[in-house]
C-alpha positions in Angstrom: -22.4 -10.9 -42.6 -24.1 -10.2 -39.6 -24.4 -6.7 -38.8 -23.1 -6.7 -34.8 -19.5 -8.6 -36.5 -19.1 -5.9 -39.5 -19.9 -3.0 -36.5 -17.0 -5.0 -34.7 -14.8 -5.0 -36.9 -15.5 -1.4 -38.2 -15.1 -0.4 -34.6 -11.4 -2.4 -34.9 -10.3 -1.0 -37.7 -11.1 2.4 -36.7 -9.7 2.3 -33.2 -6.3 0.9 -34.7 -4.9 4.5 -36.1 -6.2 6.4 -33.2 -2.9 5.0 -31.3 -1.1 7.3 -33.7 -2.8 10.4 -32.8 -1.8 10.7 -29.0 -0.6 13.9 -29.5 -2.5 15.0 -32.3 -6.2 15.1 -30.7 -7.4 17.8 -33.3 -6.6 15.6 -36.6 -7.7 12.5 -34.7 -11.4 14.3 -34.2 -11.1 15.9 -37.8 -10.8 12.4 -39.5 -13.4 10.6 -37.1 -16.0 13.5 -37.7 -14.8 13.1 -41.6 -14.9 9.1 -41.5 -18.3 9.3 -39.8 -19.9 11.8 -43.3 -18.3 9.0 -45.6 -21.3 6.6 -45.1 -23.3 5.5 -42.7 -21.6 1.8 -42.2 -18.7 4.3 -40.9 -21.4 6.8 -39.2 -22.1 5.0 -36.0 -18.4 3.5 -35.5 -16.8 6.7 -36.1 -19.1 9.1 -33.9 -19.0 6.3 -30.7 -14.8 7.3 -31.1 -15.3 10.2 -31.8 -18.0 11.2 -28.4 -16.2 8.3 -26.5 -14.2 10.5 -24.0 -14.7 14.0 -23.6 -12.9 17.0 -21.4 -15.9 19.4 -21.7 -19.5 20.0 -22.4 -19.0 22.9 -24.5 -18.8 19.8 -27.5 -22.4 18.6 -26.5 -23.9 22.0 -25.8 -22.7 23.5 -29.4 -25.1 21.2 -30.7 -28.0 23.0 -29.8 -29.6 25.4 -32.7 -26.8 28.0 -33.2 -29.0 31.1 -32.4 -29.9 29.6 -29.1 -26.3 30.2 -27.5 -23.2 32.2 -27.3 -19.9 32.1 -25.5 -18.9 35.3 -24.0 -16.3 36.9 -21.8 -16.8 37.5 -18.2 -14.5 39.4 -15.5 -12.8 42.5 -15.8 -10.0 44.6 -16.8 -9.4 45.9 -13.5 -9.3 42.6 -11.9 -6.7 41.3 -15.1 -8.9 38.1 -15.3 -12.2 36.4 -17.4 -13.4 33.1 -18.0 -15.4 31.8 -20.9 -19.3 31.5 -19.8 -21.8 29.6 -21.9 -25.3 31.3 -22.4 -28.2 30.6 -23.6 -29.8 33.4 -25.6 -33.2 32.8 -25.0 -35.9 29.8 -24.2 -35.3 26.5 -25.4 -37.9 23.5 -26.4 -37.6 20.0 -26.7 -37.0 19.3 -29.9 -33.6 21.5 -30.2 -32.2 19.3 -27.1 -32.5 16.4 -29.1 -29.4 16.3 -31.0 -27.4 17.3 -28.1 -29.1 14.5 -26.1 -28.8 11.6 -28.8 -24.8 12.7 -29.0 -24.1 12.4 -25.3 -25.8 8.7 -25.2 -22.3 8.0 -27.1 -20.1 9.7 -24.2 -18.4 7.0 -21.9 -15.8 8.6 -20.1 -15.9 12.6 -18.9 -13.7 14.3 -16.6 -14.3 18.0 -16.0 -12.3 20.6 -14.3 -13.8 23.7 -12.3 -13.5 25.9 -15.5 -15.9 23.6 -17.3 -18.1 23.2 -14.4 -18.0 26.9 -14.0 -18.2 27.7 -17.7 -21.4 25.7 -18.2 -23.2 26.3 -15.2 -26.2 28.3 -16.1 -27.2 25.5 -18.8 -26.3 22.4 -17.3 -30.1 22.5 -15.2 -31.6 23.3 -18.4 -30.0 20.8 -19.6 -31.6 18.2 -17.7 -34.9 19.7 -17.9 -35.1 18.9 -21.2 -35.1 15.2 -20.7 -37.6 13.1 -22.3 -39.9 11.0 -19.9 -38.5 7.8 -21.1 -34.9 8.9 -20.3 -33.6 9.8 -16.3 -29.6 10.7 -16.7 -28.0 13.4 -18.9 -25.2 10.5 -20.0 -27.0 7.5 -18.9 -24.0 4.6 -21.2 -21.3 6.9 -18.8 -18.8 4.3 -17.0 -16.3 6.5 -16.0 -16.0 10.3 -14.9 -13.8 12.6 -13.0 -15.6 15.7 -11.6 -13.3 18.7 -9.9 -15.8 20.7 -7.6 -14.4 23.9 -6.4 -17.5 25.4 -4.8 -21.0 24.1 -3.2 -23.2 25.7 -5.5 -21.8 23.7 -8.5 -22.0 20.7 -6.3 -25.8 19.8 -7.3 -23.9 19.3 -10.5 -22.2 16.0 -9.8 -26.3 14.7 -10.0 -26.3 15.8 -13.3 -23.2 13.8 -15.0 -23.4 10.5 -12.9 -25.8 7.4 -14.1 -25.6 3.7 -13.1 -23.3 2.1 -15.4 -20.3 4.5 -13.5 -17.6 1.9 -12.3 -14.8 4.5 -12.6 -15.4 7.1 -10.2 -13.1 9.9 -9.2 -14.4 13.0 -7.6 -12.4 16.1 -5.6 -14.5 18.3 -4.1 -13.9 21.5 -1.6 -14.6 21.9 2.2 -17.5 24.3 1.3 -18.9 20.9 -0.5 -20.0 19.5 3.2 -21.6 22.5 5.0 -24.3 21.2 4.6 -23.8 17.7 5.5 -22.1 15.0 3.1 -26.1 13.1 2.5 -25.7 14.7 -1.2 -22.7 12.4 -1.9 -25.1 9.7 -1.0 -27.4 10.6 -2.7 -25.4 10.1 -6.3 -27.2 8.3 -8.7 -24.9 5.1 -8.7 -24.5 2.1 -8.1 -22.0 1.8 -5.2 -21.1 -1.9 -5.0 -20.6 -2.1 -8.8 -17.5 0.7 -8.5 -14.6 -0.6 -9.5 -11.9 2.6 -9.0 -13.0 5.5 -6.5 -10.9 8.4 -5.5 -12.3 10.7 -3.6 -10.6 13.4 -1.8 -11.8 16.6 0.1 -10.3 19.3 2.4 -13.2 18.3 4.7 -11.1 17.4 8.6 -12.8 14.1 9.5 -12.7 10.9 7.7 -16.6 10.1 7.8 -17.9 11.1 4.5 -14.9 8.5 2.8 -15.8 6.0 5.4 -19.6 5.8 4.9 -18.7 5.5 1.2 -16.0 3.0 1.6 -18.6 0.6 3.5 -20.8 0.8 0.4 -18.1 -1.0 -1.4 -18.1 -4.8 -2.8 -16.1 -4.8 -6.0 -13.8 -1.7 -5.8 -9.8 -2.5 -7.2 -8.6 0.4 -6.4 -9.0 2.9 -3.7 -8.3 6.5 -3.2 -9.8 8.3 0.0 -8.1 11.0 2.2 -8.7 8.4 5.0 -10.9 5.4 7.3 -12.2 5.1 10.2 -11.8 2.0 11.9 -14.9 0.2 10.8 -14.7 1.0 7.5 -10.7 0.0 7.3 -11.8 -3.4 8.6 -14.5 -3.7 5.9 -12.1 -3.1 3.3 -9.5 -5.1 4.3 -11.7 -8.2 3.3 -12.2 -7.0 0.0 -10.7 -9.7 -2.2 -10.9 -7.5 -5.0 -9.0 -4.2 -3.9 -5.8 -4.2 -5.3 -4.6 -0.5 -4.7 -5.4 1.4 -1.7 -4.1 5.1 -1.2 -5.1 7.0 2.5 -4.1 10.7 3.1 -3.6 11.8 6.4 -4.3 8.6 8.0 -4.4 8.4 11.8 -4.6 5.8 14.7 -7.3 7.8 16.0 -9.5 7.2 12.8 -8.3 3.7 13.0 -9.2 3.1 16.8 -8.6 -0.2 17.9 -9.1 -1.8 14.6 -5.6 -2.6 13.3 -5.4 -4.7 15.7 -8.7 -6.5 14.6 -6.6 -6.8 11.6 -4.0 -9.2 13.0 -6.6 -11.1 14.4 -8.4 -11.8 11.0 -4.7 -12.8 10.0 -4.4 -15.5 12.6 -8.1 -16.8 12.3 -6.6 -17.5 8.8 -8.2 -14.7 7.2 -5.6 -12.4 5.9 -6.7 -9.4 5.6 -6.4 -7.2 2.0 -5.7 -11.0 0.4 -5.6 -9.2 -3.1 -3.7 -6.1 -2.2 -0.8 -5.3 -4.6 -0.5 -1.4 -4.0 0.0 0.4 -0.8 0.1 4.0 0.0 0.0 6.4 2.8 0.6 10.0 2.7 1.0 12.6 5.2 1.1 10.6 8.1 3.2 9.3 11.1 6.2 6.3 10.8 4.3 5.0 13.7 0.8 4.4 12.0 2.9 3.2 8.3 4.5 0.4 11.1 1.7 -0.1 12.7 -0.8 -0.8 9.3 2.0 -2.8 7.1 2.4 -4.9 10.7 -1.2 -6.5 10.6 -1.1 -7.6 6.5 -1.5 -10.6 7.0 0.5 -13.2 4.1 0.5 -16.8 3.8 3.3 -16.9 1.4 6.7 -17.9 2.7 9.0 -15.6 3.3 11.6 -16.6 1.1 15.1 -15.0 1.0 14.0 -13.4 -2.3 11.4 -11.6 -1.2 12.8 -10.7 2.5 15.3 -8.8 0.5 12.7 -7.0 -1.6 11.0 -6.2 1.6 14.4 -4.8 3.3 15.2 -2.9 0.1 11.6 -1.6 0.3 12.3 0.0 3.3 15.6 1.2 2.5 14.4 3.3 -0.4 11.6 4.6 1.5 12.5 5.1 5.2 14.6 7.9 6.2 18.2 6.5 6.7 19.1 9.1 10.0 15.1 9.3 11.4 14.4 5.4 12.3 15.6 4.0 15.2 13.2 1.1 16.1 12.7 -1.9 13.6 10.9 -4.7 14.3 10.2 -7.3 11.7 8.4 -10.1 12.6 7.8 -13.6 10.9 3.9 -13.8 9.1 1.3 -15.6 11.5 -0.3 -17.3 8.9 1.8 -19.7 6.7 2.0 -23.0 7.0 4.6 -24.4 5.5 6.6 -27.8 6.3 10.2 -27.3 7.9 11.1 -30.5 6.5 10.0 -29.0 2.7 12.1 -25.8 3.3 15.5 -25.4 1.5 17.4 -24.4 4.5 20.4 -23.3 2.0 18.8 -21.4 -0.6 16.5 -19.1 1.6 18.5 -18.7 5.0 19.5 -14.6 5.2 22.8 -13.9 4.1 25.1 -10.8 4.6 24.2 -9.4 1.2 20.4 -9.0 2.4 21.6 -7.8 5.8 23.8 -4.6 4.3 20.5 -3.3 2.5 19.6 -2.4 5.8 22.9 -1.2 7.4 22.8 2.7 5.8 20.4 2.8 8.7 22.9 4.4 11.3 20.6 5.1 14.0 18.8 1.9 14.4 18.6 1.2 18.6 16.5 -1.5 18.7 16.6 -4.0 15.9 14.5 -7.5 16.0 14.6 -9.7 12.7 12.7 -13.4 12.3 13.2 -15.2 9.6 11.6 -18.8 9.5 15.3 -20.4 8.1 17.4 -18.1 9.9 20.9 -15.8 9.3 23.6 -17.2 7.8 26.6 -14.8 9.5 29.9 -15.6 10.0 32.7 -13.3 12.1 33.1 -10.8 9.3 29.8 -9.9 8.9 29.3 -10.5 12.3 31.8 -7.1 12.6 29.8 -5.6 9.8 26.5 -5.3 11.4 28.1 -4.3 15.1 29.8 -1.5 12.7 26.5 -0.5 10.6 24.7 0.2 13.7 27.1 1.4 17.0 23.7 2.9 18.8 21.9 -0.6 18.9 20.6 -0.9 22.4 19.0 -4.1 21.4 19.4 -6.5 18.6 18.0 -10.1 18.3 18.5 -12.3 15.2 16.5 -15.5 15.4 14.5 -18.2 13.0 11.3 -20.0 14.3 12.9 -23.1 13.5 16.0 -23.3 15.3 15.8 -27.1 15.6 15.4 -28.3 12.2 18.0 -25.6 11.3 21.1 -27.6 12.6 21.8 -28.7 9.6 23.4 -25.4 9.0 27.0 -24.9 10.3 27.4 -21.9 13.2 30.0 -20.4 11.1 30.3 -17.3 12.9 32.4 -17.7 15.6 32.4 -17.0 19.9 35.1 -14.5 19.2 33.1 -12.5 16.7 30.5 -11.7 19.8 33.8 -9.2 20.9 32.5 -6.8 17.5 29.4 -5.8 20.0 31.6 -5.4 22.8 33.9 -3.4 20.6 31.7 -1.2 18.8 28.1 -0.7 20.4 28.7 0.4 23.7 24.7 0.9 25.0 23.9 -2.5 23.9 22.2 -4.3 26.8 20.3 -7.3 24.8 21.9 -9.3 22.4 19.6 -12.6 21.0 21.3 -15.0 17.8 19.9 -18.0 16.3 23.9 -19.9 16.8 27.6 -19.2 17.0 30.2 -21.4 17.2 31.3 -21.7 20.8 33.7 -25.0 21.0 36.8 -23.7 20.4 37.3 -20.7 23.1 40.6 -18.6 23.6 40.4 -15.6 25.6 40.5 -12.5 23.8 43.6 -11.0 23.2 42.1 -7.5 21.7 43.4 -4.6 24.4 39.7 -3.0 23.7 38.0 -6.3 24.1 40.0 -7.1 27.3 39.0 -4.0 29.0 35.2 -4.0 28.0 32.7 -2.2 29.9 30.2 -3.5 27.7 26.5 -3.2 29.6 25.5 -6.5 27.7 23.0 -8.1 30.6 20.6 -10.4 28.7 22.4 -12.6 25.3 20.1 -15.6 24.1 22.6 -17.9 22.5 20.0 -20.4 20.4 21.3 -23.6 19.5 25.0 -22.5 19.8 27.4 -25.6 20.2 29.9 -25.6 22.7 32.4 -28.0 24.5 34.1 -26.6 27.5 31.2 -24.6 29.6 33.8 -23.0 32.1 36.0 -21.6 28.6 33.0 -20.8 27.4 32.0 -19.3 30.8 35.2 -17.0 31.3 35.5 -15.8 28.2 32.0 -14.1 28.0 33.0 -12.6 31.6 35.8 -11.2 30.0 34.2 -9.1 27.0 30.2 -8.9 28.7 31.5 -8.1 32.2 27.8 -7.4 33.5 26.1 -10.5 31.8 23.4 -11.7 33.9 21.2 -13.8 31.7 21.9 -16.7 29.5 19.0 -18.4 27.5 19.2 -21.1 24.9 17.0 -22.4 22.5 16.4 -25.7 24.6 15.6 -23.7 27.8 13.3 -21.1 26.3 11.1 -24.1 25.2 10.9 -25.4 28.2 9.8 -22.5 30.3 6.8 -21.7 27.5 4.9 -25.8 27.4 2.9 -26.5 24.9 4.9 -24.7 22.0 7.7 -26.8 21.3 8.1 -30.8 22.4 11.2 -30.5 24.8 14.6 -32.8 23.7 14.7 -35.9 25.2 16.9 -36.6 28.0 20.3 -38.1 26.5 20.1 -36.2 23.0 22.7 -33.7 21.7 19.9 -30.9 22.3 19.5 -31.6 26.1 23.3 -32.0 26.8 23.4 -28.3 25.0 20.9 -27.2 26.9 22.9 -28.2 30.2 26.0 -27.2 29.0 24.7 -23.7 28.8 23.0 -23.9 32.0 26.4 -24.5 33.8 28.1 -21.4 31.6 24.9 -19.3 33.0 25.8 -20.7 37.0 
């Protein structure tokens, strides 16, 4: 059998038990280090396990001859702390830095906290002086490390560790770290467009050392940076491979005017972060989070399914008392046919609506949906209820024409639930209500309604008797100035829509609704 297929299935058979051993990492090393002195068939298998991923270099460094080191203690008693410090007792040569050497051409993945950075410090140059001429990286077979920094004079370290077969890189360094300038972090030996995860955070104020590394990226999945300047963001944002991105302490000053460069990439058909699964953004304003989810651009349809797992989003994530504005808008760049759209299955009903009603403070709500709301009087009262400091709310669909196939089941009268129970609102938009069968309120509240409502666009709403129609919004929207319908809006914007013909039911609404507005 060919030796590369017995290694593989040695190297099987050897990783199988290690699953058992996840909390047992002494007796997995013991019987790897025992497995590897069985025979060599199991030698090579065994030691690549057992050097695959290590938390220190205190493993590598014990190698060495054992007269040439020592660990000692170093702090005092008066301070009540110490630390472990690795010395070297004397010169070293070549020769007894080549078992240490050959063992860390096996490590893959290290990660190494400020103790072991701090611990091994003195050696670490020696180290690398030690190097034979054919060989340039301490761990050149390394793909992924995480490197804690706490200080600048360990920061020539991070030279030491990295090599260019590093796709996983995660590195946290201090303030003190850019003093001098941030060239040494580009000045790593790796490869940046072959990275595949980065996080990289510092205490450092600006966002320029993340951004000249994020703009060396071609292949990252996931992204960790403490934040982007505007060039960079826009870079990214056409990765097709990012999955994950994570900003702390974004601002729209990093961002400058390049969210909005965003939304344009979005409508040029570009969407930007096409591949984008994972979104997060810490210590920063509502504002920005608004502004940055806004401009992703999405060409799937919004379907009722996932509007709700949008609204629920926000509902577990927004404070319920703090927001008061929410705008959410249909996606730019779908295309989908209206005739090819089940009307039934995806319009919003009132069990999507109520994940957003615990927001009591809302003033200002606009929702599009491309199919529309499906609302009838008692939900209608619900929403008028949920949120009695609207000052604006506007419910519409994009496709208010091919939506008449859907009955306007909530009635006229259910328009006196706005009247009734949000006094400030002044704008009220809906995609249809039921307006032709009118009887004047009998509600004493209703009756006597100082509502403010000026401006109510009433869609495609059907109606039969104008003048009814006419006194009976006087009565409950006493200072109603402004009526629009779906019909009229078209026709004042040309070019969007193709205008009903003169004779169809559409036009005769549209008329109807211009006498109610006279």
């Amino acid at each position: 059998m060919h030796r590369a297929i017995v290694d593989l299935i040695l190297s099987q058979v050897i990783s199988y038990p290690l699953n058992w051993y996840l909390d047992e990492e002494t007796s997995c090393r013991n019987s790897l280090a025992a497995l590897a002195r069985t025979c060599t068939t199991f030698r090579d298998p065994a030691l690549n396990f057992l050097w695959r991923q290590q938390f220190t270099l205190i493993n590598v460094l014990k190698c060495l001859p054992l007269h040439l080191w020592e660990i000692s203690e170093s702090g005092t008693e008066a301070h009540r702390w110490s630390r472990r410090v690795f010395r070297l007792k004397g010169p070293t040569q070549p020769a007894d830095w080549e078992i240490p050497l050959s063992y860390a051409l096996r490590i893959r993945q290290l990660s190494l906290q400020p103790e072991q950075l701090e611990m091994c410090a003195s050696v670490s140059e020696s180290m690398s002086s030690k190097l034979p001429p054919s060989r340039d990286f301490l761990f050149p077979n390394l793909t992924s490390i995480s490197l804690d920094i706490p200080e600048e004079s360990l920061a020539s370290q991070a030279r030491l560790f990295l090599g260019p077969k590093v796709v996983d890189l995660r590195l946290r360094v201090s303030r003190s770290f850019f003093t001098g300038g941030d060239d040494i972090l580009f000045n790593l030996p790796i490869q940046y467009p072959k990275l595949r995860t980065v996080f990289f955070t510092s205490s450092h104020s600006t966002s320029a050392a993340s951004s000249r590394m994020a703009l060396l990226l071609r292949a990252v999945t996931q992204l960790d940076l403490k934040s982007l300047d505007g060039v960079a963001l826009k870079h990214i944002s056409q990765l097709e491979t990012l999955k994950s991105l994570s900003l702390l302490g974004p601002s729209l000053k990093d961002f400058g005017h390049h969210t909005g460069s965003l939304c344009s990439a979005s409508h040029s058909g570009a969407a930007p972060f096409p591949a984008l699964q994972h979104l997060r953004l810490d210590e920063t304003t509502l504002k920005l989070a608004i502004e940055f989810v806004f401009h992703l651009g999405t060409a799937e349809f919004p379907t009722r399914l996932t509007t709700r797992q949008l609204y629920t989003a926000l509902a577990k994530h927004l404070s319920h008392t703090s927001l008061h504005t929410l705008y959410i808008g249909e996606p730019a760049s779908y295309d989908a046919n209206p005739l090819q759209v089940n009307f039934a299955a995806d319009v919003i009903d009132r069990p999507t609506l109520a994940i957003l009603f615990p927001f009591t403070n809302l003033t200002d709500v606009t929702l599009e949906a491309p199919v529309g709301f499906f609302i009838d009087d008692a939900t209608a009262w619900d929403i008028a209820r949920a949120w009695p400091k609207l000052e604006h709310l506007v419910l519409l669909t994009r496709w208010e024409a091919e939506s008449e196939n859907l009955s306007a089941i909530m009635s006229i009268h259910a328009l006196g639930a706005f009247a009734t129970h949000c006094p400030k609102l002044v704008r009220l938009g809906l995609t249809a209500f039921d307006a032709r069968d009118v009887a004047l309120p009998v509600d004493r509240d209703v009756v006597q309604s100082e509502s403010p409502l000026e401006d109510l666009d009433v869609g495609i709403s059907p109606l039969r008797d104008p003048v009814a129609v006419a006194q009976f919004l006087a009565t409950i929207f006493p200072n109603l100035t402004r009526i629009q319908s779906f019909e009229e809006w078209i026709r004042s914007d040309p070019g969007n829509i193709t205008p009903a013909p003169f004779g169809s039911p559409a036009y005769d609404r549209f008329q109807e609704w211009k006498v109610v507005q006279s």
